[in-house]
N, C-alpha and C positions, 0 to 999 in steps of 0.2 A: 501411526494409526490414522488412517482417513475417515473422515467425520464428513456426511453429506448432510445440508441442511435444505429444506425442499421451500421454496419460496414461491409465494402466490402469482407470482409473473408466468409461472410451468416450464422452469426450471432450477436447473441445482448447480446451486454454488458451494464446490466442493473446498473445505476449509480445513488441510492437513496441519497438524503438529509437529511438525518434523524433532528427530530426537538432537537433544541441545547436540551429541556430536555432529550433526549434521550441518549445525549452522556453524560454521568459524566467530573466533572472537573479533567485532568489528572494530576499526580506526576511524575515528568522526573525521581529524582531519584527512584520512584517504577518501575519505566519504564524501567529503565537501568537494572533493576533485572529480570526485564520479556524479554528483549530484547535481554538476554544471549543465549536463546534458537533459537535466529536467527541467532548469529554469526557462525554456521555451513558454511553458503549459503554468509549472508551481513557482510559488515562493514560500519561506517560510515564515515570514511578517503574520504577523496577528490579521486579523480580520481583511487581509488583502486576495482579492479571490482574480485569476488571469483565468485561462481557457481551463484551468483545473485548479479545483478547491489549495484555499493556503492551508500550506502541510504542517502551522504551527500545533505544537500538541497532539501532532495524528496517533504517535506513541502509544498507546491504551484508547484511544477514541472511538467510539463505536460510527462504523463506518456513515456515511450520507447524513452526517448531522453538521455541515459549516453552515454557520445562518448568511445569506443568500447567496448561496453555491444553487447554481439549479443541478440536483445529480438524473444519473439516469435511474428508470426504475429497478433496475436489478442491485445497483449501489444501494438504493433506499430501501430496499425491502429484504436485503439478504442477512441482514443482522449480526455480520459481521464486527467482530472488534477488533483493530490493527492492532496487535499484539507483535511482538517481536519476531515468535514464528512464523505466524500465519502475514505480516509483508513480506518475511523471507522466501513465503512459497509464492505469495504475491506479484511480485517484482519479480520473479524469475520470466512469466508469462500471465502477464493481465486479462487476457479479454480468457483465455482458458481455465483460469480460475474464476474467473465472476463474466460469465458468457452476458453480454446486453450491457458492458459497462460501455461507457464513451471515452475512455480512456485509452484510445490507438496508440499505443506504444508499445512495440515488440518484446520488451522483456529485458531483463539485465540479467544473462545467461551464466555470469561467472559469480560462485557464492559467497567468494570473498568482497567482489563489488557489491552486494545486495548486505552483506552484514555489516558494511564501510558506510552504506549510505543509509542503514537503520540508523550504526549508531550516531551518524551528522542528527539524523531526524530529531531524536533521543536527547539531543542538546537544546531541541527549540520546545521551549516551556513556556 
């Protein structure tokens, strides 16, 4: 079921559920492997912020709230909560799920990388 949510920027950040068969069960440590290719941009250290907010806690976190991450307006206005599914639809294709994010990075096209690197995230508490 796709759920569009209409945000005051004048556009829509579409935010699917995909059904739990959809997402594979992820490996945190396969995850920490596929996760290397974000450490460019994230970390997941507490209050440590690089060209992209720190991913600690992102789990359940309602998106554009790391205190001083500068986000872009459609990160802070889409009301987004990184939920399990909704990084899985995420991380598939970024800037197409949340069009006006600053977040340039293509995507991680394969599901079972995307469910490996939820659940590394899943660890950082």
């Amino acid at each position: 079921m796709i759920k569009s949510l209409f945000v005051a920027a004048a556009f829509t950040v579409v935010a699917a559920a995909p059904a739990a068969a959809q997402m594979p069960a992820g490996n945190a440590a396969a995850g920490e492997k596929v996760f290397a290719q974000c450490k460019t941009c994230h970390v997941t250290d507490k209050g440590v912020n690089r060209v992209g907010p720190s991913l600690h806690g992102v789990v359940g976190r309602k998106s554009g709230s790391v205190p001083g991450f500068k986000y872009s307006a459609a990160n802070q206005k889409s009301g987004v909560t990184w939920t399990a599914p909704v990084l899985f639809q995420y991380l598939e294709a970024p800037m197409k799920f949340m069009p006006g994010t600053k977040m340039a990075f293509a995507g991680l096209k394969k599901p079972q990388d995307r469910a490996d690197v939820i659940a590394f995230l899943a660890t950082k508490k």
